[in-house]
Backbone as ProteinMPNN parsed JSONL, in Angstrom:
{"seq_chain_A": "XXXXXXXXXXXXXXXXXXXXXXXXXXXXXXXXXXXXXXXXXXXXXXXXXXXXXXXXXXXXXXXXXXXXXXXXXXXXXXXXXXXXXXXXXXXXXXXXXXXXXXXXXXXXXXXXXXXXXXXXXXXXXXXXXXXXXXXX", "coords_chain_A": {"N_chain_A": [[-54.895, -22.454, -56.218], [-56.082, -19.53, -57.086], [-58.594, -17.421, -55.624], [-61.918, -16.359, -56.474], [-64.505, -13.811, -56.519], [-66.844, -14.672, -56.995], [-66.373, -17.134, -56.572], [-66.225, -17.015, -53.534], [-68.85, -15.685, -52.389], [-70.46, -18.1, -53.464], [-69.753, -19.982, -51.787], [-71.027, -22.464, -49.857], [-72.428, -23.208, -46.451], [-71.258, -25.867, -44.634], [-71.716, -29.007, -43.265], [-69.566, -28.651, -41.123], [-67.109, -26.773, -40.158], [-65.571, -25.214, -43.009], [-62.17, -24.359, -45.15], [-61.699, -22.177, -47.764], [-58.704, -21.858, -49.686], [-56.698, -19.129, -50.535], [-54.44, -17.443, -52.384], [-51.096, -16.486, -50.864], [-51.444, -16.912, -47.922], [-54.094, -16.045, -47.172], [-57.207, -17.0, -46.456], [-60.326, -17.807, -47.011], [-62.774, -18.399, -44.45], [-65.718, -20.673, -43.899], [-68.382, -21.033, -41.429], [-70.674, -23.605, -40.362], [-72.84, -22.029, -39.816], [-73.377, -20.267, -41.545], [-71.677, -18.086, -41.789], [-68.759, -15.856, -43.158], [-65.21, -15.671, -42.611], [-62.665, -14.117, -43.26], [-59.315, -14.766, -42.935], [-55.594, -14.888, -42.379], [-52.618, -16.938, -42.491], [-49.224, -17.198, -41.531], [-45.738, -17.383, -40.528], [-44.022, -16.713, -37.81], [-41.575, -15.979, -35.915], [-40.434, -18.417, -36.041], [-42.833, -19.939, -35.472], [-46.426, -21.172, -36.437], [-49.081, -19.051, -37.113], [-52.175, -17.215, -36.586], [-54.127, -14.779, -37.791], [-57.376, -13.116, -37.847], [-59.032, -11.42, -40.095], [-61.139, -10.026, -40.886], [-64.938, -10.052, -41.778], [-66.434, -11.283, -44.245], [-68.604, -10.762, -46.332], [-68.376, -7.413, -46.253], [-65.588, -7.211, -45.85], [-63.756, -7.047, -48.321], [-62.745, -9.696, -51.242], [-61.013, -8.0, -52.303], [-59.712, -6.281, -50.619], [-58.971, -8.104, -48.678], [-56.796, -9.013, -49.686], [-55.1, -7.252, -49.663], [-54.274, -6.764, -47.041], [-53.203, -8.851, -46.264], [-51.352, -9.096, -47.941], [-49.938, -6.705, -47.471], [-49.556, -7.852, -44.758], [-47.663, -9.536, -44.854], [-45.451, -8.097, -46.11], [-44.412, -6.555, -44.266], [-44.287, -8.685, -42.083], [-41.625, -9.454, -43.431], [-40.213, -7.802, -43.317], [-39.441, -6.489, -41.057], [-37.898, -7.521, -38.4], [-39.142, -7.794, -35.933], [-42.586, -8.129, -35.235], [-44.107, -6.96, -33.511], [-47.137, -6.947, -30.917], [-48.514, -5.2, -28.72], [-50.003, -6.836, -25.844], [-52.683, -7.327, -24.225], [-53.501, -7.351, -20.219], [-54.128, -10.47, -18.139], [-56.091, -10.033, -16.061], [-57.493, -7.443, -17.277], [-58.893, -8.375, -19.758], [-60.164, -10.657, -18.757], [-61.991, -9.172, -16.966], [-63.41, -7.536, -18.604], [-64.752, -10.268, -20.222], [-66.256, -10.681, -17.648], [-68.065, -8.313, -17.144], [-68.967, -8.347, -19.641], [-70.825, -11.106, -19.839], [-72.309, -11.551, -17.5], [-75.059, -10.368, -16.977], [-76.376, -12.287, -18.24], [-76.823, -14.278, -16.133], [-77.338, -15.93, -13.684], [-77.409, -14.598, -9.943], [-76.283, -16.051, -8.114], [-74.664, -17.859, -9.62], [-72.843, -15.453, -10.732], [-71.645, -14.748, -8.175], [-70.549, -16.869, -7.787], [-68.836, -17.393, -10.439], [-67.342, -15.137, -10.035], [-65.885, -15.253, -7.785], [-64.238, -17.178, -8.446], [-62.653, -16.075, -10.527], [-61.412, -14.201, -8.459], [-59.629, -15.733, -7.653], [-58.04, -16.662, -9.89], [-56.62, -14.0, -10.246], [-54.531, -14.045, -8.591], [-52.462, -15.313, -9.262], [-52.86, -14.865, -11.966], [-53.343, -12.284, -12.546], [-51.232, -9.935, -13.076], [-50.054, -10.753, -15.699], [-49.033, -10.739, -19.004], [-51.785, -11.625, -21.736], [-50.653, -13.392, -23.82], [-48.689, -14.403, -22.437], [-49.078, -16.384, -20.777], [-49.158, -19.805, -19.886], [-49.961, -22.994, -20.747], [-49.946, -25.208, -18.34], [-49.802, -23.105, -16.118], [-52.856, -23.04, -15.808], [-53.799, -25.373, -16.366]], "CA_chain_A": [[-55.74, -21.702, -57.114], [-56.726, -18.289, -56.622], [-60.159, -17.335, -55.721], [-62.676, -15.226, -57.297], [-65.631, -12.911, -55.765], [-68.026, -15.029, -57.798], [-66.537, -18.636, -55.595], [-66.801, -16.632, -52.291], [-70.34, -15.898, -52.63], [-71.334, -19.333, -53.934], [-69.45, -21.318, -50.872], [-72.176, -22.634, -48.749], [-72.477, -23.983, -45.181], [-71.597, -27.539, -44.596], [-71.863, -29.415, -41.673], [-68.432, -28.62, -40.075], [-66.095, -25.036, -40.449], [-64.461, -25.231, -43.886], [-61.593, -23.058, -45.517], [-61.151, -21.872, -49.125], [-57.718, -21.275, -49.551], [-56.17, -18.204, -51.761], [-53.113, -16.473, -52.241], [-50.023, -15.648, -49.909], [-51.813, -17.399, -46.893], [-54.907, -16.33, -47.365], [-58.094, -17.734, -46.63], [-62.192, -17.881, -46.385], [-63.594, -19.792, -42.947], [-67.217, -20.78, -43.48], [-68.539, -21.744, -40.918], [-71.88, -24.009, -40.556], [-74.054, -21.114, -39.72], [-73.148, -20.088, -43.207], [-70.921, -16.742, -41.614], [-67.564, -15.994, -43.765], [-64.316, -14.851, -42.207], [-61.337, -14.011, -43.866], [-57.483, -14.996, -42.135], [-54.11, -14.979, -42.907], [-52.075, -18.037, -41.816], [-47.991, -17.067, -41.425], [-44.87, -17.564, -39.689], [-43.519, -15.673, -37.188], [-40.154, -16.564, -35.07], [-40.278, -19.902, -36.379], [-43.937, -19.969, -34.965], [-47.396, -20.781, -37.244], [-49.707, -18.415, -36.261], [-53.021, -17.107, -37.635], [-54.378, -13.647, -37.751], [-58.465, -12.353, -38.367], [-59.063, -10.035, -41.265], [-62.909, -9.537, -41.287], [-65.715, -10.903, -41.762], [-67.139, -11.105, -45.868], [-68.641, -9.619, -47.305], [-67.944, -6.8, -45.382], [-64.081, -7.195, -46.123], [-63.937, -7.729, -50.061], [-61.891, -10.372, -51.784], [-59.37, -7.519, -53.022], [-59.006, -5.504, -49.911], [-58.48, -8.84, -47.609], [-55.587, -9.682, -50.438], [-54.403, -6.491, -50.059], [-54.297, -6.536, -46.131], [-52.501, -10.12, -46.301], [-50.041, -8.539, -48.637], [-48.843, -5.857, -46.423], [-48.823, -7.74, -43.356], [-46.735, -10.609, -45.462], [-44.007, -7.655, -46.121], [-44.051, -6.818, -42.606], [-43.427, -9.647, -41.669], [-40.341, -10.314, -44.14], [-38.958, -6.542, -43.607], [-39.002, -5.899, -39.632], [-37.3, -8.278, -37.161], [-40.628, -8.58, -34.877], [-43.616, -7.174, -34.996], [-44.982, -7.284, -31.475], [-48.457, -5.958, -30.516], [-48.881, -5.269, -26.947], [-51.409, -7.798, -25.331], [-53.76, -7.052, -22.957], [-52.956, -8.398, -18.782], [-55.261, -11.167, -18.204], [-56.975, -9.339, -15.298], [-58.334, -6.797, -17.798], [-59.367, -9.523, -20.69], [-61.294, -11.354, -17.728], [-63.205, -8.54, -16.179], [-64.595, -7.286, -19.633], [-65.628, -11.256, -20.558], [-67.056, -11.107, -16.928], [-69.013, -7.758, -17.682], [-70.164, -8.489, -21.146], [-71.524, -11.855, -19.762], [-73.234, -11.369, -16.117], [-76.356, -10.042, -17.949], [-77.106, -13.388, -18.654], [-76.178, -15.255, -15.302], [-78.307, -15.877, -11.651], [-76.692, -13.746, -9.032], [-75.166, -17.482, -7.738], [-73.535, -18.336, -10.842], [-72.159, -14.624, -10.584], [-70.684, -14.707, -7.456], [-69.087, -18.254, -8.391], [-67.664, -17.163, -11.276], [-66.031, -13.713, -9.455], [-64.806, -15.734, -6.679], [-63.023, -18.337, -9.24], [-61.697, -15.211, -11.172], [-60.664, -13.897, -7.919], [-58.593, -16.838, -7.428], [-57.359, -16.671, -11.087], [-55.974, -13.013, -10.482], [-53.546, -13.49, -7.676], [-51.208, -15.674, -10.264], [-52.327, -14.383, -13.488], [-53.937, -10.989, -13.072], [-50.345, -8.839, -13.683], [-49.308, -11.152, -16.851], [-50.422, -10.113, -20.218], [-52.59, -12.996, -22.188], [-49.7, -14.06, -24.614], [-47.22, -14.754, -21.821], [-49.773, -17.72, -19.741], [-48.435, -20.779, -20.329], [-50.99, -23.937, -20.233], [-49.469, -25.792, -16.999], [-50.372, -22.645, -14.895], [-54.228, -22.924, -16.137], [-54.712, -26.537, -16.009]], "C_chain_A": [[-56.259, -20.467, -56.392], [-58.26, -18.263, -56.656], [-60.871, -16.215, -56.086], [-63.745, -14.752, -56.513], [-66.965, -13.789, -56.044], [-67.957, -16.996, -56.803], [-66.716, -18.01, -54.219], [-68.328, -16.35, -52.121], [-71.006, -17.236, -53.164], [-71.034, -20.043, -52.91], [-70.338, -21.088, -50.15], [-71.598, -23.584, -47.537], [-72.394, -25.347, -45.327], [-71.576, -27.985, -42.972], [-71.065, -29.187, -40.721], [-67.722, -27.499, -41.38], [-65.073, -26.152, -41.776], [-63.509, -24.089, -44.175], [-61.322, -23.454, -47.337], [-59.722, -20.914, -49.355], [-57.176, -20.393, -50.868], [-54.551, -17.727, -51.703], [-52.213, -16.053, -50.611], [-50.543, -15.999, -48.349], [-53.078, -17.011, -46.711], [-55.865, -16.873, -47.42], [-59.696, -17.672, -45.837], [-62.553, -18.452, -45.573], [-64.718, -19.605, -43.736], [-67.457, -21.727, -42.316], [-70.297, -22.427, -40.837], [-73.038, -23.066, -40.508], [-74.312, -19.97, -40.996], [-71.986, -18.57, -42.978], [-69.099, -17.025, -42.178], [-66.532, -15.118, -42.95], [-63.163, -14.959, -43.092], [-59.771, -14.121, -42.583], [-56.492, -15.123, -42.573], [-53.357, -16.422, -41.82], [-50.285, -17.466, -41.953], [-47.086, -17.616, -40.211], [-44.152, -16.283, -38.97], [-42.4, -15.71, -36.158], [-40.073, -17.788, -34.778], [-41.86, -20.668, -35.78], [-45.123, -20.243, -36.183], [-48.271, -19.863, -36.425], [-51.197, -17.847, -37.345], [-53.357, -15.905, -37.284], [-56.099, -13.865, -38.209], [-58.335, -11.412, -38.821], [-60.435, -9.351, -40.97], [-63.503, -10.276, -41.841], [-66.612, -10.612, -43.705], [-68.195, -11.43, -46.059], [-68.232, -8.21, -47.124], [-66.589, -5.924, -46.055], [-64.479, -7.928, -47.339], [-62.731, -8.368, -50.199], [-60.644, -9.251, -52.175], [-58.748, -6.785, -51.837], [-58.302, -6.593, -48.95], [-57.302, -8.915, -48.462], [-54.423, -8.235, -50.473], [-53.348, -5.995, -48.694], [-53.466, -7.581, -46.031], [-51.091, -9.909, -47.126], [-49.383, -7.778, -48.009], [-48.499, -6.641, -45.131], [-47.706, -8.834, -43.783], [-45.294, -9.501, -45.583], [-44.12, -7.009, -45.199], [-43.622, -7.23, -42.031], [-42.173, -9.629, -41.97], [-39.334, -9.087, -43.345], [-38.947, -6.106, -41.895], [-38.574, -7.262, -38.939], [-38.338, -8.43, -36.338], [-41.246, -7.334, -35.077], [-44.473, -7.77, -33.601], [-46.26, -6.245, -31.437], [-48.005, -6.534, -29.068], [-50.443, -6.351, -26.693], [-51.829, -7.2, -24.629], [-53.465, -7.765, -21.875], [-54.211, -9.265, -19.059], [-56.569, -10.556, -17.372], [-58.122, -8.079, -16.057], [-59.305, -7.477, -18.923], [-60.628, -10.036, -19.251], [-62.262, -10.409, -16.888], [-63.879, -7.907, -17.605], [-64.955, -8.44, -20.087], [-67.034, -11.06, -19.253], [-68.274, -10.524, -16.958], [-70.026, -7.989, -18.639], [-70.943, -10.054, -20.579], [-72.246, -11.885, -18.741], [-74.481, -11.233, -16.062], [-77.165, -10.683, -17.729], [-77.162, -14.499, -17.47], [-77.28, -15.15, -14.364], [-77.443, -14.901, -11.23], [-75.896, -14.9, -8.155], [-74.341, -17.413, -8.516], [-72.528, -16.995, -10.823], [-71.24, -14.209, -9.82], [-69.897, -16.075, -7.38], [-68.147, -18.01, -9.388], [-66.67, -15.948, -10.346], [-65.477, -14.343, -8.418], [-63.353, -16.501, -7.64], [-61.671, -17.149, -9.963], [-60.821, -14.274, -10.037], [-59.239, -14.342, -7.555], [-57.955, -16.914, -8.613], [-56.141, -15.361, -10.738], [-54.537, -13.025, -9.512], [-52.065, -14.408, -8.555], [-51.282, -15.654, -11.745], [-52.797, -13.049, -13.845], [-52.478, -10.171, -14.009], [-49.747, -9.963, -15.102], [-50.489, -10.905, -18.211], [-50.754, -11.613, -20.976], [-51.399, -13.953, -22.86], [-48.346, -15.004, -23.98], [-47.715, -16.309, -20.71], [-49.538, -18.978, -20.184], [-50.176, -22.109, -20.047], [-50.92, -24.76, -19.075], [-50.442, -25.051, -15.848], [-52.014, -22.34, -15.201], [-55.043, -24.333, -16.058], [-54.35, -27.212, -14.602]], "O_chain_A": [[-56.773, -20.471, -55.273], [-58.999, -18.865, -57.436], [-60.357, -15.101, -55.981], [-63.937, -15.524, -55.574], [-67.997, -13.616, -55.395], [-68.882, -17.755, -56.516], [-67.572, -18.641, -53.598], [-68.893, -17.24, -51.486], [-72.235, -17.251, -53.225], [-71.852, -20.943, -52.722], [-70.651, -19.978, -49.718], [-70.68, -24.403, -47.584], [-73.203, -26.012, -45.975], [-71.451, -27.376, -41.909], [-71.418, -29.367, -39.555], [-67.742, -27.4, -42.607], [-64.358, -27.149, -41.673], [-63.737, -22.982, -43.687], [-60.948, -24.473, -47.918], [-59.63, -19.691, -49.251], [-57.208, -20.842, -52.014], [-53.768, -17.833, -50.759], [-52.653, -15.502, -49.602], [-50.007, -15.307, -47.484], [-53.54, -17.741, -45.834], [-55.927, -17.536, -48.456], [-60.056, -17.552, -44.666], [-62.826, -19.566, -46.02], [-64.859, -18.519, -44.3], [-66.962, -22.845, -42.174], [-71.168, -21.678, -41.279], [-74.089, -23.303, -41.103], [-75.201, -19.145, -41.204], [-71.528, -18.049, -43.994], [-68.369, -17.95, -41.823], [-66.855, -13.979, -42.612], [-62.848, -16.039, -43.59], [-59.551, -13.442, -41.58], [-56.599, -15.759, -43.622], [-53.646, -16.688, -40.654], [-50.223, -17.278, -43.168], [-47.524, -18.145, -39.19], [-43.835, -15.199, -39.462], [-42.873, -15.057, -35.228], [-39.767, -18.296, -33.7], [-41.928, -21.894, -35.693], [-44.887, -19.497, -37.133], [-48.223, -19.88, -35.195], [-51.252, -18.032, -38.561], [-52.861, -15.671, -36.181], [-56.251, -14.819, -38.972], [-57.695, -10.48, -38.336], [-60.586, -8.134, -40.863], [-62.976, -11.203, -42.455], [-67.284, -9.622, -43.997], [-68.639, -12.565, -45.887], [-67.61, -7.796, -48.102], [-66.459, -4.784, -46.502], [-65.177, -8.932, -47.481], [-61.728, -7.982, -49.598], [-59.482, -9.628, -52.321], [-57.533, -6.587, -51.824], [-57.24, -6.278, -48.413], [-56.37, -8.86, -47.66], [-53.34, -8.156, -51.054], [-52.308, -5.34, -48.762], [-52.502, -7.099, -45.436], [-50.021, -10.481, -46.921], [-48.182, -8.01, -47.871], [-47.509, -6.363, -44.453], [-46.802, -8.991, -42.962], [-44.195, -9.926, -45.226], [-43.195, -6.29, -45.576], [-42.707, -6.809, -41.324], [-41.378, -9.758, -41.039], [-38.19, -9.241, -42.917], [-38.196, -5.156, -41.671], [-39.368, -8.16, -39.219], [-38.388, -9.595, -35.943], [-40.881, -6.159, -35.11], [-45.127, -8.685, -33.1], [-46.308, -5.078, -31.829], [-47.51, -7.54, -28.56], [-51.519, -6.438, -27.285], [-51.155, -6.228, -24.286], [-53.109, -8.914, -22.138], [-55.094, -9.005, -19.875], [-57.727, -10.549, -17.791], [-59.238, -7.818, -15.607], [-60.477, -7.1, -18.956], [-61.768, -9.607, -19.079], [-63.193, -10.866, -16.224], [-65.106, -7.839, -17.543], [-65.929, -8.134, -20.775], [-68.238, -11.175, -19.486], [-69.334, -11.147, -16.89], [-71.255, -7.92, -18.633], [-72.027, -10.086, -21.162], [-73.282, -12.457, -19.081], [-75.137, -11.849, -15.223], [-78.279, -10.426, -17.274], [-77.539, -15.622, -17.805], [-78.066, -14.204, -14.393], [-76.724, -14.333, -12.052], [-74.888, -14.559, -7.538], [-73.237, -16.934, -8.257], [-71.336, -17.296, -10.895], [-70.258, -13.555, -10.173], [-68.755, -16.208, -6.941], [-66.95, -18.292, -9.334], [-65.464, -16.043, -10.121], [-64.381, -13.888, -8.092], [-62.127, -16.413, -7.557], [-60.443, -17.234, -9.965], [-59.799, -13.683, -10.386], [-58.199, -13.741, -7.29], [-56.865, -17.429, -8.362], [-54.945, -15.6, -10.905], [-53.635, -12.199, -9.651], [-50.886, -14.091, -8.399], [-50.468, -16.072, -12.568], [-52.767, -12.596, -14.989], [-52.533, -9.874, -15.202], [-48.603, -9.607, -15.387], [-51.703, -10.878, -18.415], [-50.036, -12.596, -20.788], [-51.235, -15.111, -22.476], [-47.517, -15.77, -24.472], [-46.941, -17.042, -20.096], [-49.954, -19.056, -21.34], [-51.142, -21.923, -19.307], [-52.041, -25.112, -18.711], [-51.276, -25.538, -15.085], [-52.41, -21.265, -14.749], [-56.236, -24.538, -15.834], [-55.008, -28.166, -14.188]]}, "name": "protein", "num_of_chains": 1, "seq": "XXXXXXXXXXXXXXXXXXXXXXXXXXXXXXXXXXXXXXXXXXXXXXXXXXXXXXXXXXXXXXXXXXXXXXXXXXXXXXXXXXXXXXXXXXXXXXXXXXXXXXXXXXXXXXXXXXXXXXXXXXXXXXXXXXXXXXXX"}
């Protein structure tokens, strides 16, 4: 069933992240703190995968359907769509920035030592290519 502007505004917070599902993969997160995101769910070289649209109200019911529609014939009509990732070494020094703020000056130089030790076998690889083996 398709969804209307009038059921996105009425879904409320429940105790655990729901989704209202719409059209072409399509679909509303709420999550408990009552905040709405919009996502697309597709396939992609035999892969599921999920995408963020924006956050609604923000992003309206017709433009997310409209944004889910193009990237759906995207998908169908190019052979890969590849975005460039980011290396991990750059991903991990802007988490480390944006969070330090909030840290002791211990906890700070524990974490930059650990991430030092992260970089010498995953700084030059970009995020998409880290496998879970070499992380746990």
């Amino acid at each position: 069933m398709s969804l209307t502007d009038v059921m996105c505004k009425k879904a409320q917070p429940q105790e655990k992240q729901y989704r209202l599902s719409d059209i072409n993969g399509l679909s509303l997160r709420i999550d408990p703190n009552g905040k709405k995101y919009w996502s697309i769910r597709y396939t992609e070289n035999g892969q599921r995968k999920s995408k963020a649209l924006g956050v609604y109200p923000e992003l309206s019911l017709k433009r997310a359907r409209e944004i889910a529609l193009d990237l759906r014939y995207k998908l169908k009509n190019m052979t890969e769509v590849e975005e460039v990732q980011p290396y991990f070494n750059n991903v991990a020094e802007d988490w480390f920035n944006n969070q330090k703020e909030t840290w002791s000056s211990k906890h700070i130089s524990n974490v930059r030592a650990s991430l030092d030790e992260l970089y010498i076998a995953l700084g030059n690889k970009r995020i998409n290519q880290i496998q879970a083996p070499e992380i746990l």
